[in-house]
C-alpha positions in Angstrom: 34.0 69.9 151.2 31.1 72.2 150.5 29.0 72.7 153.4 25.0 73.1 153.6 22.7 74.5 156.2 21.1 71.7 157.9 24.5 69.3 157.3 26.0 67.4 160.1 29.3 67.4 160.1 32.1 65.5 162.7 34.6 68.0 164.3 37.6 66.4 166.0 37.6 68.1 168.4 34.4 68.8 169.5 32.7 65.7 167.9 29.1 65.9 165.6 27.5 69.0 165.2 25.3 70.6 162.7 25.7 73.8 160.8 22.7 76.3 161.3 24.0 79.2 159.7 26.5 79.8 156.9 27.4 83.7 156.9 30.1 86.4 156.3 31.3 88.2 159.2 33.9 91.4 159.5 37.1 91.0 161.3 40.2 92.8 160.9 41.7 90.9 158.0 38.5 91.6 156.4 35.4 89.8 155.2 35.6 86.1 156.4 32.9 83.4 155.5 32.0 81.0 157.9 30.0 78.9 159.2 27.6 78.4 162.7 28.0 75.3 164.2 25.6 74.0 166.9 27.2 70.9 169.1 24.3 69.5 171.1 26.4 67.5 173.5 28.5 70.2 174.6 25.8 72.7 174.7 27.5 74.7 172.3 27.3 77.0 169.1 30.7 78.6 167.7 31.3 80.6 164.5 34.3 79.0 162.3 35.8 80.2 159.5 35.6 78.3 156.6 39.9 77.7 156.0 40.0 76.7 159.5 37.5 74.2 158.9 39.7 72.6 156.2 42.5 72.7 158.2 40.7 70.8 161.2 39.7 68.3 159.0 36.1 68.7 159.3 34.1 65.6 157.3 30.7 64.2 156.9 29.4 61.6 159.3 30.2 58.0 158.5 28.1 55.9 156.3 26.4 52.5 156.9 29.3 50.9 155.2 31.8 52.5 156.9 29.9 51.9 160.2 31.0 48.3 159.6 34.4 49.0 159.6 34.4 50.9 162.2 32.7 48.1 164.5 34.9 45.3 162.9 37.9 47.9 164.5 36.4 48.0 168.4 35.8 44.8 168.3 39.6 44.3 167.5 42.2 43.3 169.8 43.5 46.0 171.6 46.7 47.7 171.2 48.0 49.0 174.7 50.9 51.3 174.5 51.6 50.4 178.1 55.6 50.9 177.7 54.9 54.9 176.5 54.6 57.2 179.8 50.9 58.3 180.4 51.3 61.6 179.0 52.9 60.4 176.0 50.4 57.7 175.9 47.6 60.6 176.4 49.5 62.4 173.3 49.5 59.6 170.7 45.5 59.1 171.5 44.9 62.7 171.5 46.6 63.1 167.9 44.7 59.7 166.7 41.4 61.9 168.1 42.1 65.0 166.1 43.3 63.1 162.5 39.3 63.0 162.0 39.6 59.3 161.6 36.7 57.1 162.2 38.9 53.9 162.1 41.2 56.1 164.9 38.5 57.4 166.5 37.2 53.6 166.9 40.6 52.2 167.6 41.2 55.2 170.6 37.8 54.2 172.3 38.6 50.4 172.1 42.3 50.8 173.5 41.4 53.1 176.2 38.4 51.4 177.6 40.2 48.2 177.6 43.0 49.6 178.9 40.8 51.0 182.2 39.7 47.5 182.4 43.0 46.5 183.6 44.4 49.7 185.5 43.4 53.0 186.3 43.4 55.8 183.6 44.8 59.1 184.4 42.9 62.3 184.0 43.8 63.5 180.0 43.4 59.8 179.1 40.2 59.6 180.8 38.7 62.9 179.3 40.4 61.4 175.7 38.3 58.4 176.1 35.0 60.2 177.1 35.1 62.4 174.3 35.9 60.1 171.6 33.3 57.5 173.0 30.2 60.2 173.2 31.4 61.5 169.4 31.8 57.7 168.3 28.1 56.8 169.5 26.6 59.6 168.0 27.5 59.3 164.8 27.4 55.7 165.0 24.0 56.2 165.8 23.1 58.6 162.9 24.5 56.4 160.1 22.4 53.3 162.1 19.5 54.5 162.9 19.7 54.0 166.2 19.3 56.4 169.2 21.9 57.6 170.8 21.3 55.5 174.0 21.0 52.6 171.9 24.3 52.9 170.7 26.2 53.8 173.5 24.8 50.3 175.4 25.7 48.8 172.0 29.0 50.0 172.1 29.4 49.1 175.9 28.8 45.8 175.4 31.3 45.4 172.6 34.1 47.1 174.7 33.2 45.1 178.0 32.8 42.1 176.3 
């Protein structure tokens, strides 16, 4: 993937962001290039080098078609993996998180707001959940149009339905 000043991009595991700055920097291996990355909802800017952004499987933001797909999945039936332990359950979402996915991404936030709806989350799953519902809505609500507000009632009402 080539990246652009200006480009939003969807990091697993910090969600959208967008690239301000594309430099070099010096570090003991050398010259590195890499990239600034600004993540307004964590209220963060890091500097990432550009082999670790291929390794993190760093993509664009979904398109309008794949939006589609991506609401046909959360509006799916849910998939509890109730017989796993909660930390093994909080592992397999985690991992589904961090394949850079949308159709994961969707099927995480579907599976783990359903599953609160019918007992209580512990703390990894519940942090799993948050973060994969705020980066869903955002870039759900880039490829739509939509605010982010929008989107997240949008979404709400799909997963409480």
């Amino acid at each position: 993937m080539e990246f652009k000043v200006g480009q939003d991009i969807v990091y697993p595991k910090y969600g959208l962001g967008k690239i301000i700055e594309i430099k070099a920097k010096k570090l003991p291996r050398g010259m590195v290039k890499g990239v600034h990355i600004k993540f307004p909802a964590m209220h963060m800017t890091v500097w990432v080098p550009e082999e670790r952004l291929k390794k993190t499987k760093v993509r664009k933001p979904i398109s309008k078609y794949m939006a589609k797909k991506v609401h046909a999945a959360l509006k799916g039936r849910a998939r509890f993996k109730t017989g796993m332990k909660a930390k093994e359950r909080a592992q397999y979402y985690k991992d589904k998180v961090l394949s850079g996915d949308p159709i994961d991404l969707a099927e995480t936030v579907r599976d783990l707001f359903r599953l609160s709806m019918r007992k209580s989350l512990n703390v990894r799953e519940t942090e799993i959940a948050n973060t994969a519902f705020r980066t869903l809505s955002r870039e759900l609500a880039l490829a739509s149009g939509k605010t982010v507000e929008q989107m997240k009632e949008d979404l709400e009402h799909i997963l409480y339905r």
